[in-house]
Structure formats: C-alpha cells, structure tokens
C-alpha positions in Angstrom: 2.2 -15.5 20.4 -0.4 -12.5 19.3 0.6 -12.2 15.4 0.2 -8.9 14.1 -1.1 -8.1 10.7 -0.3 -4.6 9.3 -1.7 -2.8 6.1 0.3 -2.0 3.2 -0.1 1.6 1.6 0.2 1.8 -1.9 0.5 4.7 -3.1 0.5 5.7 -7.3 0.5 8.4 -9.1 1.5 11.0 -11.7 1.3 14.9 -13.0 -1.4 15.3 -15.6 0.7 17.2 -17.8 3.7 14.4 -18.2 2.2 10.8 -17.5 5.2 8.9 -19.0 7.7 10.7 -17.0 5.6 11.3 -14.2 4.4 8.1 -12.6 5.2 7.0 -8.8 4.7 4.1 -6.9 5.5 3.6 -3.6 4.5 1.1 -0.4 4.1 1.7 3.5 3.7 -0.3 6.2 0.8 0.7 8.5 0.1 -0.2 12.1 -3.5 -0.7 11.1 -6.4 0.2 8.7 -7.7 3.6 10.2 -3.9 4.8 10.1 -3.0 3.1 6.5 -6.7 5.5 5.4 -5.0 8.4 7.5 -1.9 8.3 6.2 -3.6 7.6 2.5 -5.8 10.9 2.9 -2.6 12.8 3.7 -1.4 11.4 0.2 -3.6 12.8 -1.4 -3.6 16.2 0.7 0.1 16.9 -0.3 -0.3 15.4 -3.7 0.7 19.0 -5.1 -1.8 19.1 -8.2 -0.5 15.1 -9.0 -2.8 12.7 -9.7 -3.1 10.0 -7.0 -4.7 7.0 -5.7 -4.2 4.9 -2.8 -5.1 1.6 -1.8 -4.8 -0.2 2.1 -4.0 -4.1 1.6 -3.9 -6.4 4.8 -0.4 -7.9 4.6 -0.8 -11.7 4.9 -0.1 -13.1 8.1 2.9 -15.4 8.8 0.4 -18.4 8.5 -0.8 -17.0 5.2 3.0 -17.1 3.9 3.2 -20.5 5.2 0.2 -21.6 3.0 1.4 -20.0 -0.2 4.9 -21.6 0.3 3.3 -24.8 0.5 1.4 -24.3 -2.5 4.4 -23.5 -4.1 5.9 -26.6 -3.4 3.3 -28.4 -5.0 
C-alpha cells in the first residue's frame, strides 16, 4: 500500500481595525506542499485588507498516529 501524506493549511487571521471580533481560523487539506503554498498565497491574495498568515503542516502519516497512540498508552 503507497500511503499518502497530505499538508494541512492553516489559515488565521483578523481585520486591523477589530482584533477581538475579528479573528479566523480555519484548516485545509492539501494534496501536497506546492498546492498547500498555492492555495496559502491565494489566502492572502483575497484577504480583503485582513491580516493573515498561513502555515503548510505535513499531516502525520497513519504510522505516525500509530506511534502517538502507543505512546499514549504508556
């Protein structure tokens, strides 16, 4: 089996003007890093004068879940 490992988009932000009422965050999966940075850039393309950040994780791979769940059961 060929495991596949997508990137996770998060995406946060808020408007300058009203930071307590303001701030987002949201998540995406991506096929891969080049699109998870694509689709980031467009973020902040169509931010509409919000401040914004993105960040492209690798989403752990099934054996990484395995790991932390046995850790866990430590």
């Amino acid at each position: 089996m060929i495991e596949f490992a997508p990137y996770l988009l998060v995406l946060i932000g808020w408007q300058p003007a009203d930071v307590d009422g303001s701030m987002t965050a949201s998540q995406l999966l991506q096929p891969n890093q080049l699109e998870c940075e694509r689709a980031g850039e467009r973020a902040l393309v169509d931010s509409n004068g919000a401040y914004r950040r993105y960040f492209c994780l690798e989403a752990p791979t099934q054996h990484d879940i395995e790991e932390m769940w046995q850790e866990q059961k430590r």
